[in-house]
N, C-alpha and C positions, 0 to 999 in steps of 0.2 A: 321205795326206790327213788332213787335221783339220778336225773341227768344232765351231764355235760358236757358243754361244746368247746373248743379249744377254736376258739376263735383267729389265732394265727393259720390254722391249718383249713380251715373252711374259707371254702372259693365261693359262696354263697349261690351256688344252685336251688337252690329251694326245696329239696327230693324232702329234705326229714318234716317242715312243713307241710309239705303237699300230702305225704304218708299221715303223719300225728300235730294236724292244725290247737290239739287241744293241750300239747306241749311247747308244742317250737313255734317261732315266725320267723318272720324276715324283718330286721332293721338295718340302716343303714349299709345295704347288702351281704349282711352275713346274719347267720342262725341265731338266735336268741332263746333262752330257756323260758317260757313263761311261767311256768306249774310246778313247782321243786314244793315238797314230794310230788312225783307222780300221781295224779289219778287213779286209783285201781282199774278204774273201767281203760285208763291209756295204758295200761303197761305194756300189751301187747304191740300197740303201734308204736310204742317208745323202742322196743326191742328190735321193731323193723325196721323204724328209721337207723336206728344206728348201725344196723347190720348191713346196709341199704346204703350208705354215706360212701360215696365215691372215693374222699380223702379220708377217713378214717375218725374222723372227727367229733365223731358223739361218741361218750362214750357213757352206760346205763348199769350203775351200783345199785 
């Protein structure tokens, strides 16, 4: 799995870090990928975060 953040459309809340710190963070106040593939053990918080993203903005292939 991979995920990505469309960094135009992220207001940088921090919800998909806060949910999957072993994916996402915060830079420069918006989401960042850090784990591309996913984690096995992340996939489920990956699937939250994005489900979870206020602006729509992760999106988890």
């Amino acid at each position: 799995m991979k995920a990505l953040v469309d960094e135009d459309l992220c207001t940088g809340c921090g919800l998909c870090a806060d949910t999957c710190s072993a994916v996402f963070e915060m830079k420069d106040d918006k989401a960042i990928v850090k784990a591309n593939p996913v984690p096995g053990d992340a996939v489920d918080c990956t699937n939250e975060a994005a489900s979870n993203c206020p602006v729509e903005a992760i999106k988890a292939e």
